[in-house]
LOKETOR-769881 format. One record per residue: x, y, z of N, C-alpha, C in turn; residue number from 1. Coordinates in steps of 0.2 Angstrom, whole numbers, plus 5000, padded with zeros to 4 digits. Layout:
N
@n_X X, n_Y Y, n_Z Z, ca_X X, ca_Y Y, ca_Z Z, c_X X, c_Y Y, c_Z Z, pos NUM
...
// end
This chain:
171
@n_X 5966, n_Y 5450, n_Z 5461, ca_X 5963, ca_Y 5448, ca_Z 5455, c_X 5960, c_Y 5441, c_Z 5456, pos 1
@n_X 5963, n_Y 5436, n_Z 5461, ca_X 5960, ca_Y 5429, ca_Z 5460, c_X 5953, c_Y 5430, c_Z 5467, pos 2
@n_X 5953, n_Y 5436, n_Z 5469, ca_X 5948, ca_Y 5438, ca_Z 5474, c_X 5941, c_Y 5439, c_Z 5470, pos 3
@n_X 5942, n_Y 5444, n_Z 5463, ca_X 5938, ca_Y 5445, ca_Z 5461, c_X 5935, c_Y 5438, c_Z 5457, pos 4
@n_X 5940, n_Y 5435, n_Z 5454, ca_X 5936, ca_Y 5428, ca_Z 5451, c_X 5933, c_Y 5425, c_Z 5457, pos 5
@n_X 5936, n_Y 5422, n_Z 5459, ca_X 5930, ca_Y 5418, ca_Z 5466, c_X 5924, c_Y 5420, c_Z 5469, pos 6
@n_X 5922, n_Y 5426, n_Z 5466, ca_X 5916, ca_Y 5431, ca_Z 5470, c_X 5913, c_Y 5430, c_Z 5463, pos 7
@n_X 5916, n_Y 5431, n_Z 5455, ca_X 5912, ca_Y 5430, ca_Z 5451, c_X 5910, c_Y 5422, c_Z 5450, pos 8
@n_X 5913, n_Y 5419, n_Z 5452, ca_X 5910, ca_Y 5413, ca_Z 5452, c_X 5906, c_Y 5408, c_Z 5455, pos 9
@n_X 5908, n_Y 5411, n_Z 5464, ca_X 5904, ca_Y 5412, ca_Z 5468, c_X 5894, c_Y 5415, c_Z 5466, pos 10
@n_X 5894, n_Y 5420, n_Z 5462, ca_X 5890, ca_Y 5422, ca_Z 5462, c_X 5887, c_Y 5418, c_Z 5455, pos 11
@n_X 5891, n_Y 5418, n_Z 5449, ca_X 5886, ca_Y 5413, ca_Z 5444, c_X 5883, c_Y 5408, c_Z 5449, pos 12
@n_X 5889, n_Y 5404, n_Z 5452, ca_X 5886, ca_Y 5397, ca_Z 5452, c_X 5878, c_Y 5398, c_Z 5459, pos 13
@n_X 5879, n_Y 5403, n_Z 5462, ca_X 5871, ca_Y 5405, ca_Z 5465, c_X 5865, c_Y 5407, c_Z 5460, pos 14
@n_X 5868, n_Y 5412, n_Z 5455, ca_X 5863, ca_Y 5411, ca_Z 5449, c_X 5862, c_Y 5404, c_Z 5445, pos 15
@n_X 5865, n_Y 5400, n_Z 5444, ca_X 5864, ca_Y 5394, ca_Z 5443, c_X 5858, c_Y 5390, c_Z 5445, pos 16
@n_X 5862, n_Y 5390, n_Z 5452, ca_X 5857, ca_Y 5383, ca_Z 5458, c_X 5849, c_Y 5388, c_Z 5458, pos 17
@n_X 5849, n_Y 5396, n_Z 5460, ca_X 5842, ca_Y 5397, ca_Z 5460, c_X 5838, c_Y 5397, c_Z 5452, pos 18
@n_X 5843, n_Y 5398, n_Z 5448, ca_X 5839, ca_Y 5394, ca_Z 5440, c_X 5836, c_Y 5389, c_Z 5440, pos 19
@n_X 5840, n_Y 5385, n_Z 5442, ca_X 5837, ca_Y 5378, ca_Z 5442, c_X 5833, c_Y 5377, c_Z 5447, pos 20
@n_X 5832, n_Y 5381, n_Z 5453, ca_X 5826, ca_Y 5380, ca_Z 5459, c_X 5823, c_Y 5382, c_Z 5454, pos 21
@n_X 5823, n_Y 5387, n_Z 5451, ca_X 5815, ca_Y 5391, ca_Z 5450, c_X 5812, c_Y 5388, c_Z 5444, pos 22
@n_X 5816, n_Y 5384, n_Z 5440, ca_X 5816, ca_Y 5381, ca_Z 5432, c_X 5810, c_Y 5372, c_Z 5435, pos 23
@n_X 5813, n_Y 5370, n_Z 5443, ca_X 5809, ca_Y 5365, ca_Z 5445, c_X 5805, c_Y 5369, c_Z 5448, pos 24
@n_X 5803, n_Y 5371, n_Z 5453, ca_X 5797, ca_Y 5375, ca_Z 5456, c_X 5791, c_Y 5375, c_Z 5447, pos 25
@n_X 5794, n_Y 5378, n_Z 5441, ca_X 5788, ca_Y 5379, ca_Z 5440, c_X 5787, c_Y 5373, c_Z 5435, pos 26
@n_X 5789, n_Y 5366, n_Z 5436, ca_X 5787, ca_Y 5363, ca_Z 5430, c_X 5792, c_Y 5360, c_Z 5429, pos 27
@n_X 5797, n_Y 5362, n_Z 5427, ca_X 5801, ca_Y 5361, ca_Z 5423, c_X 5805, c_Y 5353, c_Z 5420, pos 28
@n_X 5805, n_Y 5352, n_Z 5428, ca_X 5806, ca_Y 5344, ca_Z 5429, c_X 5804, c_Y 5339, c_Z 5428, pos 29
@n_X 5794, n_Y 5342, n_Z 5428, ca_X 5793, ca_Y 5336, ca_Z 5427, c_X 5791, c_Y 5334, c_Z 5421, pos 30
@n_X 5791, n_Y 5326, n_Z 5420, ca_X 5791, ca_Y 5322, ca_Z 5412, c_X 5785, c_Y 5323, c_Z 5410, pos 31
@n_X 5785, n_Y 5322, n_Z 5404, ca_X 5779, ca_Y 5320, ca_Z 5399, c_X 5776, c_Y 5312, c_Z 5401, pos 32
@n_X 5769, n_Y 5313, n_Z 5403, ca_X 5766, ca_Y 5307, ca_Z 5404, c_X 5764, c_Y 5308, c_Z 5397, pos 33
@n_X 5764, n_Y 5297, n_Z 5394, ca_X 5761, ca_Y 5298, ca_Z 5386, c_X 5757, c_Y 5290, c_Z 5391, pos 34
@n_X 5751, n_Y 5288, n_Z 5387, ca_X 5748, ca_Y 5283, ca_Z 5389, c_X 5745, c_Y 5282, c_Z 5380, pos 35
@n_X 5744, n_Y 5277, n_Z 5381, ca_X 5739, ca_Y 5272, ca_Z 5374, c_X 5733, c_Y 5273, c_Z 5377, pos 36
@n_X 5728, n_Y 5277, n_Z 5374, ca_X 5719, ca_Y 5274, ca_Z 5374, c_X 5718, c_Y 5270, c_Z 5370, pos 37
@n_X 5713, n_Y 5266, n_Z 5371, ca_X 5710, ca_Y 5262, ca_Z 5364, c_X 5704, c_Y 5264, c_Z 5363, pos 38
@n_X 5704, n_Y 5272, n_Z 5362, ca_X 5697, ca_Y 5273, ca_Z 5357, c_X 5700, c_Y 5278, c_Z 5355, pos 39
@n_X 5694, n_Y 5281, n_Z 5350, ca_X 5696, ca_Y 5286, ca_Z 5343, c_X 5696, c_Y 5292, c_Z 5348, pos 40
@n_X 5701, n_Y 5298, n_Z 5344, ca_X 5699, ca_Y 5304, ca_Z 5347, c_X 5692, c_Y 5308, c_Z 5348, pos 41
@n_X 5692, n_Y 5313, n_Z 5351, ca_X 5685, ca_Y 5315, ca_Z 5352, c_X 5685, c_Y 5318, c_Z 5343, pos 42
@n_X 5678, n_Y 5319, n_Z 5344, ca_X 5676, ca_Y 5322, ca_Z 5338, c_X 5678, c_Y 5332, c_Z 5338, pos 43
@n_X 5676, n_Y 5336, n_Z 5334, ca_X 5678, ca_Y 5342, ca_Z 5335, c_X 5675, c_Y 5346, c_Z 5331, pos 44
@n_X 5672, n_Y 5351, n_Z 5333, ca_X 5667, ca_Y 5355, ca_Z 5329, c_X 5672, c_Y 5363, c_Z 5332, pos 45
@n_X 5672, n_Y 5366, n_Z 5325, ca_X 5677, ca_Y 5373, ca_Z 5324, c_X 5677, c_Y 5375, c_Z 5318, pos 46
@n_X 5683, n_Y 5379, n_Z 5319, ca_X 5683, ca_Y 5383, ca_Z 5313, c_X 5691, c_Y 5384, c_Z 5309, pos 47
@n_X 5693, n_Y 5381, n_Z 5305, ca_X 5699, ca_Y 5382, ca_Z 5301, c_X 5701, c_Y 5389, c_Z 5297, pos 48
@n_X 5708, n_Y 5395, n_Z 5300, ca_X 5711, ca_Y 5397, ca_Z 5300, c_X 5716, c_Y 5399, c_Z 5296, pos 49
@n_X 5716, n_Y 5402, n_Z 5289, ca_X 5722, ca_Y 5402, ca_Z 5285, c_X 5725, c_Y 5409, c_Z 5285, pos 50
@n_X 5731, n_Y 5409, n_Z 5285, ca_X 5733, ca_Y 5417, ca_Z 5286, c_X 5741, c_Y 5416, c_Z 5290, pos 51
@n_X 5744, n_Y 5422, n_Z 5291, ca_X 5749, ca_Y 5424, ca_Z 5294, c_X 5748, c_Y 5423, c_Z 5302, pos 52
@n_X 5750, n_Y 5423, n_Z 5308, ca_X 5751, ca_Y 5421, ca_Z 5314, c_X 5750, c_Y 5427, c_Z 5317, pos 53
@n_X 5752, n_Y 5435, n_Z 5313, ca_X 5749, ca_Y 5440, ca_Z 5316, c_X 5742, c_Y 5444, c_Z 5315, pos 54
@n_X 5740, n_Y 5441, n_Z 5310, ca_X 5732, ca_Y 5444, ca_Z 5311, c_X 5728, c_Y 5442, c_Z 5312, pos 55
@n_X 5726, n_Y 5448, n_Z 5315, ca_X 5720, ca_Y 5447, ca_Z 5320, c_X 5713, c_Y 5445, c_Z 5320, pos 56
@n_X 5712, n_Y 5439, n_Z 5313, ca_X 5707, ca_Y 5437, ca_Z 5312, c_X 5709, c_Y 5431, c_Z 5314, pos 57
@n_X 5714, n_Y 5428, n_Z 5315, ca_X 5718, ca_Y 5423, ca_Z 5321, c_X 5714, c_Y 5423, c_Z 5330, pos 58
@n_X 5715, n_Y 5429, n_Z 5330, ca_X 5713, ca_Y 5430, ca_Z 5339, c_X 5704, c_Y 5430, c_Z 5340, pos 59
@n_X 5702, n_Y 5432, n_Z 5332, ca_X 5695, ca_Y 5433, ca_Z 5333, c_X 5693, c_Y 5426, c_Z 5332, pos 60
@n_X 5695, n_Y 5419, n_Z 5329, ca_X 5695, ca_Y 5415, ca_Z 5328, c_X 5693, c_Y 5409, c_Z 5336, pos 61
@n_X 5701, n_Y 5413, n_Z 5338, ca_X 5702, ca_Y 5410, ca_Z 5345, c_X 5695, c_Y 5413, c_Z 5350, pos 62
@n_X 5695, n_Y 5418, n_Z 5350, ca_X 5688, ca_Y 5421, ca_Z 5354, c_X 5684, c_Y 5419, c_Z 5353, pos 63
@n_X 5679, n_Y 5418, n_Z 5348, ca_X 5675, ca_Y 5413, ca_Z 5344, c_X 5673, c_Y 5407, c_Z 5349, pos 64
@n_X 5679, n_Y 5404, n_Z 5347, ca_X 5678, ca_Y 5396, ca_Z 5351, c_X 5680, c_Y 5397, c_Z 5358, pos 65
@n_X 5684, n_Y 5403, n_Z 5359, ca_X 5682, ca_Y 5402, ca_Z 5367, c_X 5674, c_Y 5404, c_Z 5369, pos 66
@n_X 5672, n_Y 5409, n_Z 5366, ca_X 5664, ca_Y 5410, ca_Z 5368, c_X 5661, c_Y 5403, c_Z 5369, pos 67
@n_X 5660, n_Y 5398, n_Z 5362, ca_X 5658, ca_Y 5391, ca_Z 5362, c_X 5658, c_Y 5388, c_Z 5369, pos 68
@n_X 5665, n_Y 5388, n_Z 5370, ca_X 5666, ca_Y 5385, ca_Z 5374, c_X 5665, c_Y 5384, c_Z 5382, pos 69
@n_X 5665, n_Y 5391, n_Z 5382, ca_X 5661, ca_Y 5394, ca_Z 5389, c_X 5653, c_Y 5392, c_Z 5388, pos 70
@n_X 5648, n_Y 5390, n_Z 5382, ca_X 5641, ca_Y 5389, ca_Z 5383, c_X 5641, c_Y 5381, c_Z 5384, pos 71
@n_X 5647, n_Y 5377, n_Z 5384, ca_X 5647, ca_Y 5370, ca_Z 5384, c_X 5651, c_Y 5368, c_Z 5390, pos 72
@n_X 5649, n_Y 5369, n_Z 5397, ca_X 5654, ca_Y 5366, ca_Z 5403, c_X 5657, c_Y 5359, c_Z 5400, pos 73
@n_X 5661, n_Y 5360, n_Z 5402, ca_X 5665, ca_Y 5350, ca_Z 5403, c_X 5671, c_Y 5351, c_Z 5393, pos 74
@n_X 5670, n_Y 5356, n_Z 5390, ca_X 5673, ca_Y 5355, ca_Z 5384, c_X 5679, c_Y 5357, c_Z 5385, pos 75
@n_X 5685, n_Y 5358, n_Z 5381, ca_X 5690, ca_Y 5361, ca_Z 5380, c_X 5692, c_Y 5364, c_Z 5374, pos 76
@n_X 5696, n_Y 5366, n_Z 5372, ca_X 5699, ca_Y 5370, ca_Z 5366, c_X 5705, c_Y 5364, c_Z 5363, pos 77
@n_X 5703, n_Y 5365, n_Z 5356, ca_X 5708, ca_Y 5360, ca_Z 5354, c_X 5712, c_Y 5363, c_Z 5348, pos 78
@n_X 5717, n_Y 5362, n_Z 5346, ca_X 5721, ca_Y 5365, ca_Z 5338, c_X 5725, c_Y 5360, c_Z 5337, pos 79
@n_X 5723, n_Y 5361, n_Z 5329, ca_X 5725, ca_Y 5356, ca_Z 5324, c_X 5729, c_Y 5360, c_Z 5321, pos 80
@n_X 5737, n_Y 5359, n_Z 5320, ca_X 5741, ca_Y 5363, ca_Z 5315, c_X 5741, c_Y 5359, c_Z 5309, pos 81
@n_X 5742, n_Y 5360, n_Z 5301, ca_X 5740, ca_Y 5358, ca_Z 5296, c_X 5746, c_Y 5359, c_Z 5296, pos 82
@n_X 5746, n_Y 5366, n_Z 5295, ca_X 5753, ca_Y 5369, ca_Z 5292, c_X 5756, c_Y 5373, c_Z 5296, pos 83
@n_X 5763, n_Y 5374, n_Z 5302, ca_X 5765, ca_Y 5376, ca_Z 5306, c_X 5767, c_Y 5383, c_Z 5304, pos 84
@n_X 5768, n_Y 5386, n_Z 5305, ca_X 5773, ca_Y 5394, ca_Z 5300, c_X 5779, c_Y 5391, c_Z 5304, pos 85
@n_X 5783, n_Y 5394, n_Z 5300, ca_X 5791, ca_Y 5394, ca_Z 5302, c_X 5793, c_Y 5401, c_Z 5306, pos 86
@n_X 5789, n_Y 5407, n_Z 5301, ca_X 5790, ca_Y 5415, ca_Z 5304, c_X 5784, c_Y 5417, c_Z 5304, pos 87
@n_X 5785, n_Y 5425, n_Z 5307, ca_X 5780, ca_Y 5430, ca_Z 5307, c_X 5776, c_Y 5430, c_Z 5301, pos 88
@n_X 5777, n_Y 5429, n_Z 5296, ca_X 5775, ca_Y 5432, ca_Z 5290, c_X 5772, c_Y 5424, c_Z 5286, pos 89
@n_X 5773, n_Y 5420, n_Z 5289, ca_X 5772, ca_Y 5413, ca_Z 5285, c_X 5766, c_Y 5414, c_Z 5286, pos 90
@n_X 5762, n_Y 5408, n_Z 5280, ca_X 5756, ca_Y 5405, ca_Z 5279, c_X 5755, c_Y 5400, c_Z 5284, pos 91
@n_X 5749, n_Y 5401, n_Z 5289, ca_X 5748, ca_Y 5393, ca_Z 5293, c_X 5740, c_Y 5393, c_Z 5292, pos 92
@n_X 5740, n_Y 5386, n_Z 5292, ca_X 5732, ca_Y 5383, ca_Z 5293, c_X 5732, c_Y 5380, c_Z 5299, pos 93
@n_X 5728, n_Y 5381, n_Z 5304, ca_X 5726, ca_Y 5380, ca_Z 5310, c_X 5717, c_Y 5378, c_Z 5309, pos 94
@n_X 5717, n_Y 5371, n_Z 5313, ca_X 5709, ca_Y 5370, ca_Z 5316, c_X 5709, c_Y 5374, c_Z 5324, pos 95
@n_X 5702, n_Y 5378, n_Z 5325, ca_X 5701, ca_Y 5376, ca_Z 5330, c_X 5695, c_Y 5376, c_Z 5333, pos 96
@n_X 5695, n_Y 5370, n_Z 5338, ca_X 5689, ca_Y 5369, ca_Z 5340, c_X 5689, c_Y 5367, c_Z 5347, pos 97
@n_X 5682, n_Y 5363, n_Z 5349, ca_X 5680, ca_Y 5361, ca_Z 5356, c_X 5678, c_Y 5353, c_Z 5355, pos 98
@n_X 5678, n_Y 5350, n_Z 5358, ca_X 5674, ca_Y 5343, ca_Z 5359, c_X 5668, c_Y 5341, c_Z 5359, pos 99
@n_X 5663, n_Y 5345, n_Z 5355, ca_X 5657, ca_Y 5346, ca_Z 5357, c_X 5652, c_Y 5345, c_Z 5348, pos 100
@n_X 5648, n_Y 5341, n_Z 5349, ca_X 5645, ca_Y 5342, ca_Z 5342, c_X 5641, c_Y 5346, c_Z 5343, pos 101
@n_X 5642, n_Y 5352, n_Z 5339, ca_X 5636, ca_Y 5358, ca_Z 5339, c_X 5631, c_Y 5360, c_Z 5331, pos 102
@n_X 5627, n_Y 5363, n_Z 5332, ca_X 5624, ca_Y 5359, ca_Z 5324, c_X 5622, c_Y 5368, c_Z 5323, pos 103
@n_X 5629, n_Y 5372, n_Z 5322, ca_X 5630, ca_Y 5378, ca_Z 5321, c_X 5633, c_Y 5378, c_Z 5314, pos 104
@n_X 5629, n_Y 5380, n_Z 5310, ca_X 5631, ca_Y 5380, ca_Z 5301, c_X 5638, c_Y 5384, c_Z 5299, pos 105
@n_X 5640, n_Y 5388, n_Z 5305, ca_X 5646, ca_Y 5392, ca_Z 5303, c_X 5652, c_Y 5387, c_Z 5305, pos 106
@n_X 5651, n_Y 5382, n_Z 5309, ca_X 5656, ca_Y 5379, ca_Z 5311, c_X 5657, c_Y 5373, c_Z 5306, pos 107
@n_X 5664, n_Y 5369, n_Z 5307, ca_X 5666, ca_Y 5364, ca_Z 5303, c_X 5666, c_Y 5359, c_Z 5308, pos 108
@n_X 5668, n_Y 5351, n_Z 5304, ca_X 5666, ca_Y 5346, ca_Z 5310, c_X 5674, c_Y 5341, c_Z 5308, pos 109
@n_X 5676, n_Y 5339, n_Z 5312, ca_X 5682, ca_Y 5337, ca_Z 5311, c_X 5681, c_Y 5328, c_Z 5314, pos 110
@n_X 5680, n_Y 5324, n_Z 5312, ca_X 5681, ca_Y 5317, ca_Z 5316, c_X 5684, c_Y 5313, c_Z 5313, pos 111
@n_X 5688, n_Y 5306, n_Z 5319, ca_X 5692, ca_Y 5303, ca_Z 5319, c_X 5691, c_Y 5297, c_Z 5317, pos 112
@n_X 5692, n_Y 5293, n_Z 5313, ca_X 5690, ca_Y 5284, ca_Z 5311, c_X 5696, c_Y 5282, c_Z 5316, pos 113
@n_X 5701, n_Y 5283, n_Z 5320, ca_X 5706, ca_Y 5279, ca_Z 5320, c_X 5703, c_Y 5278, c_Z 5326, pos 114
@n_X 5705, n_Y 5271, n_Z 5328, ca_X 5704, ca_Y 5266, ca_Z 5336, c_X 5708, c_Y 5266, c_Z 5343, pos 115
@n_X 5713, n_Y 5272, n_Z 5340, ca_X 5716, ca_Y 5272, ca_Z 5347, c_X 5720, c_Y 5275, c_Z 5346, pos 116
@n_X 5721, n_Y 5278, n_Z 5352, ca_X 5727, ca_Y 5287, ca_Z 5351, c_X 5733, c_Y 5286, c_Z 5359, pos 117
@n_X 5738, n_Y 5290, n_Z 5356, ca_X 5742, ca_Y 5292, ca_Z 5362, c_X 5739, c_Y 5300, c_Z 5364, pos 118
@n_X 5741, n_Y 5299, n_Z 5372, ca_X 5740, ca_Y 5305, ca_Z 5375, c_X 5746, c_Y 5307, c_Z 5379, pos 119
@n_X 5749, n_Y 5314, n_Z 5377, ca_X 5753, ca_Y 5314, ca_Z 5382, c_X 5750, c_Y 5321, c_Z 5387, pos 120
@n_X 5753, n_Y 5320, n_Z 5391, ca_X 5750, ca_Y 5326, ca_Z 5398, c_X 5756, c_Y 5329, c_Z 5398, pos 121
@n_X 5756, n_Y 5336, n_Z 5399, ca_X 5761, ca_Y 5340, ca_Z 5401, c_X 5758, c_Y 5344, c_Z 5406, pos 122
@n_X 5760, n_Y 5341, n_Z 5411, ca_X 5757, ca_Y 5348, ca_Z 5417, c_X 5763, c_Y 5351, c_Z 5420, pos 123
@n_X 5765, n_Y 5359, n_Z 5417, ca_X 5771, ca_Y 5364, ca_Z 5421, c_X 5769, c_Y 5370, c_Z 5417, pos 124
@n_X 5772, n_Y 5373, n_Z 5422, ca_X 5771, ca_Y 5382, ca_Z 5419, c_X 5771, c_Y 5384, c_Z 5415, pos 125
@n_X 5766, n_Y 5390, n_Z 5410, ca_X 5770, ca_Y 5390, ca_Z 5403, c_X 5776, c_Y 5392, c_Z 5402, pos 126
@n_X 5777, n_Y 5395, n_Z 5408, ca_X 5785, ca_Y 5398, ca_Z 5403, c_X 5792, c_Y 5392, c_Z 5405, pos 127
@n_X 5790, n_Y 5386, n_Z 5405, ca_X 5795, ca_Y 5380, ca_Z 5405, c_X 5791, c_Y 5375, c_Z 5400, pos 128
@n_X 5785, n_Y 5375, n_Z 5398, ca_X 5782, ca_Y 5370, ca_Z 5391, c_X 5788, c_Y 5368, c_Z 5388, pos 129
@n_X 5786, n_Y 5362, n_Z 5386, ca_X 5791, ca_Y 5361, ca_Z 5381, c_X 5787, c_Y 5362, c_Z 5374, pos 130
@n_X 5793, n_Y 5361, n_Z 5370, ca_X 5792, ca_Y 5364, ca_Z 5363, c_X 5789, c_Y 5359, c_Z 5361, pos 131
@n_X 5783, n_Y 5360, n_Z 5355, ca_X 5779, ca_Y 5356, ca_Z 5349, c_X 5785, c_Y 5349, c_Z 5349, pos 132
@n_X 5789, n_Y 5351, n_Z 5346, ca_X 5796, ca_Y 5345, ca_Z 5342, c_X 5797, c_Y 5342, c_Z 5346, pos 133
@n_X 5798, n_Y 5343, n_Z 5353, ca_X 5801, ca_Y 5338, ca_Z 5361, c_X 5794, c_Y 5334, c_Z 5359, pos 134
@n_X 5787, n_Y 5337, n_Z 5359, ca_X 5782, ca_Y 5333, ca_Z 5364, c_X 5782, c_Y 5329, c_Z 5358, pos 135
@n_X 5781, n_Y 5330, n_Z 5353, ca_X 5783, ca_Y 5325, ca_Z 5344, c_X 5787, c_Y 5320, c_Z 5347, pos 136
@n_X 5795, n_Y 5321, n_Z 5348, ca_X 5800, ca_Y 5316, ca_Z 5349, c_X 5797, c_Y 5311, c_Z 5354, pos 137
@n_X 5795, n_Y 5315, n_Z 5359, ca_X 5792, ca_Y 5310, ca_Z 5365, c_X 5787, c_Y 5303, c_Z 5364, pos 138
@n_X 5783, n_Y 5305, n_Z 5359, ca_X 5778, ca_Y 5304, ca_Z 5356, c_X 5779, c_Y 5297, c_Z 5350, pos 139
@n_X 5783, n_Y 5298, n_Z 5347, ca_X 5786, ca_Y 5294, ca_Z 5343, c_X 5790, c_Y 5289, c_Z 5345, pos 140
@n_X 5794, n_Y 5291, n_Z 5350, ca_X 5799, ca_Y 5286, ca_Z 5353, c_X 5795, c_Y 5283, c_Z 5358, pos 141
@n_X 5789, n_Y 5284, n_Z 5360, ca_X 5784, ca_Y 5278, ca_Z 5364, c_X 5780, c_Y 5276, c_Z 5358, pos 142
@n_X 5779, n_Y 5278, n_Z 5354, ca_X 5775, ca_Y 5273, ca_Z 5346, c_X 5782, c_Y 5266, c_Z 5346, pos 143
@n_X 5786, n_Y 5270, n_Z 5344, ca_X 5793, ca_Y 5264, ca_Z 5342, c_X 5794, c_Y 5259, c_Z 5346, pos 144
@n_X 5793, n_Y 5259, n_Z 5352, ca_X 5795, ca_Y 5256, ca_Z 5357, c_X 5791, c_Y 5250, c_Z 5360, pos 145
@n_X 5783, n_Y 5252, n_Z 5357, ca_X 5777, ca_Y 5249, ca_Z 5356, c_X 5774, c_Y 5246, c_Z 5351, pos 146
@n_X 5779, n_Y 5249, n_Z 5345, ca_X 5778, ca_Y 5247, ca_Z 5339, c_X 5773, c_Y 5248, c_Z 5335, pos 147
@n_X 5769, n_Y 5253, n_Z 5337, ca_X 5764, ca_Y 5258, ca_Z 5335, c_X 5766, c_Y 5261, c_Z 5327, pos 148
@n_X 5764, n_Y 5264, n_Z 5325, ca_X 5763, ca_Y 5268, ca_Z 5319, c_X 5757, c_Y 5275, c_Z 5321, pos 149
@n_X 5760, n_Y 5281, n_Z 5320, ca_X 5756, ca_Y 5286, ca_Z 5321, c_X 5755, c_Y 5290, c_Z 5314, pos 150
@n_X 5748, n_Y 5294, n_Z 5316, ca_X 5746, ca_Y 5295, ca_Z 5311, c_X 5750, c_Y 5302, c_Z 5306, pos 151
@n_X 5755, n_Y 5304, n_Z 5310, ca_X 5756, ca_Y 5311, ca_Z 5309, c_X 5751, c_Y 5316, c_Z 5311, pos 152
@n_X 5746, n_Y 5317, n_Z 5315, ca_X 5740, ca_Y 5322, ca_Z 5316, c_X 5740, c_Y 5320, c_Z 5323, pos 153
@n_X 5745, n_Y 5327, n_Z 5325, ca_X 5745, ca_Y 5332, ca_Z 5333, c_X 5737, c_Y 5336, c_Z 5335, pos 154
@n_X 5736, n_Y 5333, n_Z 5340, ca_X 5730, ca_Y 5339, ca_Z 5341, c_X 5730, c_Y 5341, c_Z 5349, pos 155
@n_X 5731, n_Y 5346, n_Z 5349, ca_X 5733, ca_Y 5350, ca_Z 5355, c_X 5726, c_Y 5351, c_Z 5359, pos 156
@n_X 5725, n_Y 5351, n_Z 5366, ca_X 5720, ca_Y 5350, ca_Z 5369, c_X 5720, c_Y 5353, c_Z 5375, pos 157
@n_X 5720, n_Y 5359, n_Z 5376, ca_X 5721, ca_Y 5366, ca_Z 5381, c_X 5717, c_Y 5364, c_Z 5389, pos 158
@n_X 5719, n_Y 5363, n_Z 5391, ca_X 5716, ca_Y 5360, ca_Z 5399, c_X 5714, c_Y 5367, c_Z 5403, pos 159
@n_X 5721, n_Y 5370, n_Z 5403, ca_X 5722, ca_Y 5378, ca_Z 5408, c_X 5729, c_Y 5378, c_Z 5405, pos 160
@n_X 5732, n_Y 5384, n_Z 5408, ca_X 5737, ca_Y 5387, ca_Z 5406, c_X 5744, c_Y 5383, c_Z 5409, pos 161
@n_X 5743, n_Y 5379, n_Z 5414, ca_X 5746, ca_Y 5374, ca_Z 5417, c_X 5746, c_Y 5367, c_Z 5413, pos 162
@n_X 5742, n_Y 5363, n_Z 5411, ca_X 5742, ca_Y 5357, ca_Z 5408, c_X 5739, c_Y 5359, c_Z 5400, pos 163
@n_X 5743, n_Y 5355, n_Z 5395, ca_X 5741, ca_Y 5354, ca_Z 5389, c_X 5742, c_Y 5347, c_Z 5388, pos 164
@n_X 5735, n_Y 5345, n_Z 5385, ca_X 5736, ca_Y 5336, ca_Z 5382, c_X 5738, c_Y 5337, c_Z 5374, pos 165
@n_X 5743, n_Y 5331, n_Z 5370, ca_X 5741, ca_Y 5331, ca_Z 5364, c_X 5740, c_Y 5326, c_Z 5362, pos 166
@n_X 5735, n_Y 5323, n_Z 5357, ca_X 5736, ca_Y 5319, ca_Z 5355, c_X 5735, c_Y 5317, c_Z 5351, pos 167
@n_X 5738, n_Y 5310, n_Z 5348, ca_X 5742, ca_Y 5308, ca_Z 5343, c_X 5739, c_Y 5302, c_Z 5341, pos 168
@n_X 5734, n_Y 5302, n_Z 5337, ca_X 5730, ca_Y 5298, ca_Z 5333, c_X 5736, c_Y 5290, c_Z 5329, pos 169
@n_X 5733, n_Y 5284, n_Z 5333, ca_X 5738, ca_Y 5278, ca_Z 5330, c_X 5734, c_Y 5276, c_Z 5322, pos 170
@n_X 5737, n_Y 5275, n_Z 5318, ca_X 5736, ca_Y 5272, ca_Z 5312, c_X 5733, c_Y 5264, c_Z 5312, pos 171
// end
């Protein structure tokens, strides 16, 4: 009996230690870089999205502004959460856009008055991202710390499926 516990234990604690290799291999470990700019956000030309999180006037939105995107080298894809949904079925308002002034009548324009933003960089896997709320706390406890005021306005800025910027417009 105490043979088979020490073999059972023996073995978690190897699933462990390779958890945690694999959890640092892809990201996992490393911090959130946050820095101060001192200019406004980019400006944002897109399209605002109201609806449930599974319909697929959602993904046609997102294909949209990827296409844009792809005719504009040097842009990226950005989203504005208004309203988050909590579940499958909730209502969310989502912007989204690119950093590019495009003088396309379908699209909306989104710009910023404010003189300086945080940006935080996350560069690790996706499947070890941290959550929306982690990069918010992060983000906030370098405002407090700095003595900042933030505007409450996340805006998420897709680099590649490895790095996402967000940044956090200062009041």
């Amino acid at each position: 009996m105490k043979k088979i516990v020490a073999i059972i234990l023996v073995c978690l604690s190897i699933l462990g230690l390779v958890g945690y290799w694999g959890f640092g291999k892809l990201g996992g470990n490393t911090p959130i870089e946050i820095q101060l700019l001192e200019s406004p956000p980019n400006n944002l030309a897109g399209i605002t999205y109201r609806g449930t999180p599974q319909n697929k006037e959602l993904g046609e939105v997102f294909k949209k502004m990827e296409r844009q995107k792809s005719f504009h080298p040097g842009s990226h894809l950005h989203t504005l959460y208004e309203i988050e949904p909590a579940g499958k079925l909730d209502t969310m308002i989502v912007f989204v856009g690119i950093n590019q002034h495009l003088p396309d009548p379908q699209l909306e324009f989104r710009t910023f008055e404010n003189k300086s933003h945080l940006l935080a960089t996350i560069k690790r896997n996706k499947w070890v991202m941290p959550s929306p709320e982690t990069v918010k706390e992060k983000l906030s406890e370098f405002a407090k710390e700095n003595k900042l005021e933030l505007s409450g306005v996340y805006i998420d800025k897709i680099i590649s499926d490895e790095e996402v910027h967000v940044i956090a417009p200062i009041k």
